[in-house]
N, C-alpha and C positions, 0 to 999 in steps of 0.2 A: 357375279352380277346381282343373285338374289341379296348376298349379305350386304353390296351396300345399299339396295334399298331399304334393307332392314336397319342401317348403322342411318337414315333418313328420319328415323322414326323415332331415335331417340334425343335430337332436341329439344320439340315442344312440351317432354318433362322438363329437361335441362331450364329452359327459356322460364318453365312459370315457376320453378324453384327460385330461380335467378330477379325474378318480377316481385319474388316476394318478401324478396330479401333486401329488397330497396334499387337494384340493380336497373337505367335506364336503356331503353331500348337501342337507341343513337349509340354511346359507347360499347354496349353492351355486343355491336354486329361488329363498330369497329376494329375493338382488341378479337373481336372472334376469326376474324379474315386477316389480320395483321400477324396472330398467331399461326395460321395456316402457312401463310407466307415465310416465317421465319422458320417453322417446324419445315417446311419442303426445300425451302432454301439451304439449308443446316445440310439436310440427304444428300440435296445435290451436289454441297461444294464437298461433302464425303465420299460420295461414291464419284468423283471428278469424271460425269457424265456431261463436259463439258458443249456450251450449245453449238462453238464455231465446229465442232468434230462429229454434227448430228447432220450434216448434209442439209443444212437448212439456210432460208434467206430472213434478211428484216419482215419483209413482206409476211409471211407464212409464223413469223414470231408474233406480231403486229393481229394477226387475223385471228391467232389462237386466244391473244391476250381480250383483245375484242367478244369473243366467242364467250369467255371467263364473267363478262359484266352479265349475261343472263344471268348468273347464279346469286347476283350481288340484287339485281331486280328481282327477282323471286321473293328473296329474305325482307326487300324491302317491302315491297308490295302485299305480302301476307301480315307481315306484321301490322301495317296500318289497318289490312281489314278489321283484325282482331280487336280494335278498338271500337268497330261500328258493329260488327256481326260476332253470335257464337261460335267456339272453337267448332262447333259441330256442322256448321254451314257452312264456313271457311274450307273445311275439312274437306268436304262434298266440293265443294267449286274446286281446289286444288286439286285433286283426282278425274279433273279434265282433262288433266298433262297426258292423261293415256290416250284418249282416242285422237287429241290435237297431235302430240306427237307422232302418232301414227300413219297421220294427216301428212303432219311436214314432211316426213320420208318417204311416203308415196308421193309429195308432188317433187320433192328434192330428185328423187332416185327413179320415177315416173315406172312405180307399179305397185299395184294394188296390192294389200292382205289378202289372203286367203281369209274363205270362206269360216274356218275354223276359228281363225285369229280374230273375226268380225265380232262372234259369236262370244269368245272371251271377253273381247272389251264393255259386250252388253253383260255380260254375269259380274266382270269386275264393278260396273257403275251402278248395278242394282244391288250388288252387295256393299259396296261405297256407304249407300245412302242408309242402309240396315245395319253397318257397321257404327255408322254416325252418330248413331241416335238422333238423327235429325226428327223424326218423325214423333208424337207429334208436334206441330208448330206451335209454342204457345205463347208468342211473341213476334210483333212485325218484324221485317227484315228489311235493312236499308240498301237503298239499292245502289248505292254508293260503294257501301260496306261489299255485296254482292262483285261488281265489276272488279275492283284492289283486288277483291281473292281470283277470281277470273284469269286476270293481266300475270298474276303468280303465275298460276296455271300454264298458262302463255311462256312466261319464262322460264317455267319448269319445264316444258317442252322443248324449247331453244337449247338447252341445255344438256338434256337426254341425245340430242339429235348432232350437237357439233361435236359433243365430245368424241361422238362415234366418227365423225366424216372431217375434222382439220388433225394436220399433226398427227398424222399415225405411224410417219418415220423420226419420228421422236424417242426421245427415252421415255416412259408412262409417269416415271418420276420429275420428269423435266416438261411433260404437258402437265399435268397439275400444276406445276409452280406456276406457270405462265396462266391457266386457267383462274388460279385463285388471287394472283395478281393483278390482274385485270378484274375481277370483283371488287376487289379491295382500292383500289382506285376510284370506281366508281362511288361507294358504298364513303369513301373521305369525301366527295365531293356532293353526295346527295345528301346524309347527316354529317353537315361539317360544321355547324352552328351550335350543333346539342352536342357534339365532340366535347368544341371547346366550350363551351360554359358548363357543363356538367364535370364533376369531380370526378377522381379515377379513385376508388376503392381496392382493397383487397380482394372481394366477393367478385368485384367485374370481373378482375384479370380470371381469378379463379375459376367461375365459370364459362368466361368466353376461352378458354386454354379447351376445356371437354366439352366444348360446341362445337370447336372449329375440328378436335378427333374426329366428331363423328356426324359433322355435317358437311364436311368439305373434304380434308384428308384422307380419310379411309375410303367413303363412297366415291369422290372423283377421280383415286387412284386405280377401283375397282372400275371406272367406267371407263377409263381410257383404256386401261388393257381387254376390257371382255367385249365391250359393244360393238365393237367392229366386228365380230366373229360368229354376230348372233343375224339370225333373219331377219326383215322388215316386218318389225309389229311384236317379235320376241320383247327386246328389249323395254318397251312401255309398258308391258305388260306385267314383268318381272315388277319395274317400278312400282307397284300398286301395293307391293305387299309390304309399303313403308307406312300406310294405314294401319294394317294389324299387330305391327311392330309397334306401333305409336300408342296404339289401344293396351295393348300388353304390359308396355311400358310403366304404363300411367297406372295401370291397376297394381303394380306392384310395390310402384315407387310411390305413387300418391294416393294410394287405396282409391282411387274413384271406381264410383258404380258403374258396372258391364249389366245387362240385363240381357236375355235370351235371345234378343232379336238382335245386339250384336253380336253375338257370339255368331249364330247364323250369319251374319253379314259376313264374318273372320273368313268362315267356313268356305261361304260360295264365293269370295276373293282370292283364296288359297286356292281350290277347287280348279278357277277361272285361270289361274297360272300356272297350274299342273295338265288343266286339258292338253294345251297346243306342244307342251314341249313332250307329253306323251305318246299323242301319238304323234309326232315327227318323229321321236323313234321307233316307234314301231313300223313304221312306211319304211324307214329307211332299211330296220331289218327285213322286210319282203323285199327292195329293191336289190337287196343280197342275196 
């Protein structure tokens, strides 16, 4: 679970390589979900984990594919913040999806986090914002630009949440496909004007191929098999460490500046995601 939040994080280098190489954002999500589809597709008619032999109905295929446009709203929605707001703000509003999400499965599953789990999501959000570099402000922020990344946030919750609770008598290989098909539907239908007037390059395909690895493929194959198995409030939490990974990323691949106070940020996010699963095992070895 932790690696795909961390395979989460390596995008928005992907994304501004790709931005700067002339590559539009419209084609650029399209061929990225387009390739997920035919890379999950491809698996499935390989490993012939056929769906009428999965004990499933239209219904339950319909609902997972539905469940899959969160992930196509996320991508969308963040991207447009990023035209109004810094990466660093956007940053911060996206890592809402932790305590939203936490939210939605406490009223989905109708029980609360633990006291511990609470306590993480405040170290994750304070480290969030210290990780960010948001601090200080030296520029207004629109509040336009604010709500886009919010609504991610949102969908990035929806997302964390259905994967774990539709389709879990599925193959993990055969919800993904149906997950990222149903993004990708959506995602034609909401840039389908900058599709088609926008040119197809070589650089698109190239990089929407290792967007779609490691924003959709790897992570949403890793979410369908683990999150069902994790507690209420585990799984969001895990999510968060697709920040540190993103920051990591970026220092390496694009030399950008880290200064101290993210580094600390890294630390109390890491920190925040080793407390609860710590001591859960420890309790669980005294209840032994």
């Amino acid at each position: 679970m932790a690696l795909g939040a961390i395979s989460f994080g390596v995008p928005a280098t992907l994304m501004k390589i790709a931005r700067s190489e002339g590559v539009v954002n419209g084609p650029l999500l399209f061929w990225s979900f387009l390739s997920a589809v035919v890379i999950l597709g491809v698996v499935h008619i390989a490993r012939r984990r056929w769906l009428r032999y999965q004990h499933t109905s239209w219904k339950q295929l319909l609902a997972v594919m539905a469940a899959g446009t969160a992930s196509g709203f996320t991508n969308t929605f963040y991207i447009q913040s990023l035209k109004l707001i810094p990466v660093a703000a956007a940053a911060v509003m996206l890592m809402q999806a932790v305590w939203l999400s936490v939210l939605l499965g406490s009223l989905l599953h109708k029980r609360w986090p633990s006291r511990l789990q609470v306590l993480s999501i405040v170290l994750v959000l304070i480290g969030t914002v210290l990780a960010a570099g948001l601090f200080p402000i030296t520029q207004p922020l629109s509040l336009w630009g604010l709500f886009l990344a919010f609504l991610a946030a949102c969908a990035y919750a929806c997302t964390i949440q259905f994967t774990a609770m539709l389709g879990n008598n599925l193959d993990p290989m055969s919800k993904t496909w149906l997950l990222c098909l149903g993004a990708f539907l959506l995602i034609s239908v909401v840039w389908g004007p900058q599709i088609i007037s926008a040119p197809v390059t070589f650089d698109t395909l190239k990089w929407a191929f290792w967007i779609a690895v490691f924003s959709m493929v790897f992570p949403l194959v890793v979410y369908s098999i683990f999150m069902q198995y994790l507690d209420l409030g585990i799984g969001p939490i895990l999510s968060s460490l697709e920040l540190p990974a993103s920051i990591t990323i970026a220092f390496l691949v694009l030399g950008e500046r880290v200064d101290w106070l993210q580094i600390v940020g890294v630390l109390v996010i890491i920190g925040a995601v080793i407390l609860p699963n710590v001591w859960g095992m420890r309790h669980q070895n005294q209840l032994r």
